[in-house]
C-alpha positions as CSV (number, residue, x, y, z in Angstrom):
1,X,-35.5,82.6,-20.4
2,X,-33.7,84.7,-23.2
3,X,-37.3,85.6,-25.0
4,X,-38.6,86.6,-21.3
5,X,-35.7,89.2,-20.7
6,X,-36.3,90.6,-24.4
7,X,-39.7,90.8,-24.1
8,X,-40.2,92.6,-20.8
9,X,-37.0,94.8,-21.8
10,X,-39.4,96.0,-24.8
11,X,-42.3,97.1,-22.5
12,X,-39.9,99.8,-20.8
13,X,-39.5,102.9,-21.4
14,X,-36.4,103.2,-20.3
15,X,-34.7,100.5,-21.1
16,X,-32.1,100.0,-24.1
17,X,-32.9,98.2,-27.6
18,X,-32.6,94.7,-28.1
19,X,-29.8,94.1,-30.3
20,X,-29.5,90.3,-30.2
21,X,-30.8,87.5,-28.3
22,X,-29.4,84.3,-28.0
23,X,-29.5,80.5,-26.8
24,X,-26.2,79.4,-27.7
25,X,-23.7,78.5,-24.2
26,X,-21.1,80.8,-23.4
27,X,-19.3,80.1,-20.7
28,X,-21.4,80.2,-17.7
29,X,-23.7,81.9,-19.2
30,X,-27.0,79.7,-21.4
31,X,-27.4,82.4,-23.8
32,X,-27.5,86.0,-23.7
33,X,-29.7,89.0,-24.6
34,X,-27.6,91.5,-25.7
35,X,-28.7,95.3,-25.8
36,X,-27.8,98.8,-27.8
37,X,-27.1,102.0,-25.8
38,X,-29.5,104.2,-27.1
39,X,-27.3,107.1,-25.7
40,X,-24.3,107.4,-23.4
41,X,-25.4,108.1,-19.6
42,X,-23.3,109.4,-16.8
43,X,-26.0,108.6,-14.4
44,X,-29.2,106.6,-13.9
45,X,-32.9,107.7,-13.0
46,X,-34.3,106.3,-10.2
47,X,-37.1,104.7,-13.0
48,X,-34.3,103.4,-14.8
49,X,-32.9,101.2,-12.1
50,X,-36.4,100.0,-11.4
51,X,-36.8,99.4,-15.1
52,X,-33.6,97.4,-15.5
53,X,-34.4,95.2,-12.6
54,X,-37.5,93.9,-13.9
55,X,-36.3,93.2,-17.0
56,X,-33.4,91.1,-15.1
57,X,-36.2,89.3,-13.7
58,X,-37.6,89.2,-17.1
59,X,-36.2,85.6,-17.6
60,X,-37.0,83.7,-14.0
61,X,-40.4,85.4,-14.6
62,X,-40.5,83.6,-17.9
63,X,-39.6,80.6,-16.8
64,X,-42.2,80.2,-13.8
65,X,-45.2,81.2,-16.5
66,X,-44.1,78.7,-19.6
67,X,-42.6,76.0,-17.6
68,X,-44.4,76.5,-14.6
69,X,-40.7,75.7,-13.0
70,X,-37.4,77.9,-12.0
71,X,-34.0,76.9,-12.6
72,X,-30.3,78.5,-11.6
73,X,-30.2,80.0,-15.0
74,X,-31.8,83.3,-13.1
75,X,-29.1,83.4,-10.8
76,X,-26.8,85.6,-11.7
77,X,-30.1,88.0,-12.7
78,X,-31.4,87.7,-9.3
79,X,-27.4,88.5,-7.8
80,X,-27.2,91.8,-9.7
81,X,-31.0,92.7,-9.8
82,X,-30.4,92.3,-5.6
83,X,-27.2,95.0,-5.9
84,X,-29.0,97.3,-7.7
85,X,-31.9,97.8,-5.2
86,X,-29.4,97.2,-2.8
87,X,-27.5,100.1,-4.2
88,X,-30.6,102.5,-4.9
89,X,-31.5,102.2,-1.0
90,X,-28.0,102.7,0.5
91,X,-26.2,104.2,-1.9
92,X,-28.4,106.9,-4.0
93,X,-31.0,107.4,-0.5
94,X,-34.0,106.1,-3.2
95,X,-35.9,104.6,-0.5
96,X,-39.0,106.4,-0.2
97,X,-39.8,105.1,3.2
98,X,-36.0,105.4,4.5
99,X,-35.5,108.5,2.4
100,X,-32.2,110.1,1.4
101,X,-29.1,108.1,3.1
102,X,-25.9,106.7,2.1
103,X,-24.5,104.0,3.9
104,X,-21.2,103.3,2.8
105,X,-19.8,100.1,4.5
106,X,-16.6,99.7,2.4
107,X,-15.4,102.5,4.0
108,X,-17.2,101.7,7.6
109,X,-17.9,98.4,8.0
110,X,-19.5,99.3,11.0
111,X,-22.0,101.7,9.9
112,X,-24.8,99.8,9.4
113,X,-24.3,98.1,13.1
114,X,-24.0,102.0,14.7
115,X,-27.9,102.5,12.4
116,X,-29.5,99.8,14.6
117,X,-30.6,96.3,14.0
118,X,-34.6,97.9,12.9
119,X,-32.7,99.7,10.0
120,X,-31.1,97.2,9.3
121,X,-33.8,94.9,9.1
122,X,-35.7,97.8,7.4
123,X,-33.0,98.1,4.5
124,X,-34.0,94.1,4.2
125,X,-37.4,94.7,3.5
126,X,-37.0,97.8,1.6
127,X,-35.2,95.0,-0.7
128,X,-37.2,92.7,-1.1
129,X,-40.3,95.4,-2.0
130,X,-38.4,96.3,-4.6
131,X,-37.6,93.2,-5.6
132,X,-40.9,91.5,-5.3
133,X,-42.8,94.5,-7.2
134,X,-40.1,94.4,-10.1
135,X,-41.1,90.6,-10.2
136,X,-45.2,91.5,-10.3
137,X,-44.5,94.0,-13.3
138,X,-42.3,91.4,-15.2
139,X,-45.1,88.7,-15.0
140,X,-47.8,91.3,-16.2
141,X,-45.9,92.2,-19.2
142,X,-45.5,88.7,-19.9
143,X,-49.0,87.7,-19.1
144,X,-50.4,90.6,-21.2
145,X,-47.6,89.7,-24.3
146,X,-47.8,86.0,-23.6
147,X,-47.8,85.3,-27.9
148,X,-44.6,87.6,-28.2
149,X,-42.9,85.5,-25.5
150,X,-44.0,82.0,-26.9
151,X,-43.2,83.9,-31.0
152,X,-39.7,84.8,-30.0
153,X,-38.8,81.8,-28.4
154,X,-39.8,79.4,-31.0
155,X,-38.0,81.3,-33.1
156,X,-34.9,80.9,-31.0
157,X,-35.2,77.0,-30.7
158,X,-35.3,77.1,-34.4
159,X,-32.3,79.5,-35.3
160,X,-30.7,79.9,-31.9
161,X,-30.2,83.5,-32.5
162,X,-32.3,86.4,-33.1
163,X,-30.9,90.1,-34.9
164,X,-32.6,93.1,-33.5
165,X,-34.5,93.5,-36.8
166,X,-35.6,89.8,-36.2
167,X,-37.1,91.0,-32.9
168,X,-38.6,94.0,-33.9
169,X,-40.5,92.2,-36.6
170,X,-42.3,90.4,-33.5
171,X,-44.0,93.9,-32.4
172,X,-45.4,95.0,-35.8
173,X,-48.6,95.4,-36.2
């Protein structure tokens, strides 16, 4: 799961180095992979939010290739990879087929009722496009780096956790 989130993480542009990956429990959480700002950001792209949910998905997507099964390990991925599209569609107005809108129901609870039940159910699928497309990038860069994936997560079995240099070492040609 760890070695999935790392190794799609890698593959994007936008995303932040890989400082640390681990398998050891923490609290609710099986392991961790743990990333370096590679600046500090006021504000996110809209590629960057795209980016940062597929590499949340990273791990289930691992998962389904190698064990050809899914557990709740992914859940709390899925929860935040769901706000941020969420977010990027109400929010920012990042929806190209709903364009540039903020709905706002902390404020109004009722302002998504006074859009109508079709924008609603628009926002829904809007969701789960983004959501489903971030999922078919994460499983090509996983399919196409399948020996990284299966490299860095032997190594984690063995040591439990990996430094970023560790990691970097995988991609060297």
């Amino acid at each position: 799961h760890e070695a999935g989130h790392a190794v799609v993480s890698k593959f994007l542009p936008t995303q932040d180095t890989v400082h640390q990956i681990s398998i050891v429990p923490r609290g609710m959480a099986g392991g961790y992979t743990m990333y370096k700002p590679d600046e500090d950001k006021n504000f996110m792209s809209k590629t960057e939010m795209e980016e940062t949910i597929i590499s949340l998905l990273g791990g289930r997507v691992a998962e389904q290739l190698v064990l050809n099964d899914i557990s709740t390990g992914a859940s709390n991925d899925i929860e935040v990879a769901t706000q941020i599209a969420k977010d990027m569609i109400i929010k920012y107005g990042m929806s190209d087929n709903l364009g540039p809108i903020s709905i706002n129901t902390d404020k109004d609870p009722y302002e998504l009722q006074l859009l109508g039940e079709k924008f609603g159910d628009a926002i829904g699928a809007e969701v789960k496009i983004m959501l489903d497309t971030a999922y078919a990038k994460a499983q090509s860069i996983l399919n196409n780096n399948m020996d990284k994936l299966h490299a860095v997560a032997q190594v984690l079995i063995q040591k439990e956790i990996i430094s970023a240099e560790e990691f970097e070492s995988f991609f060297q040609e």
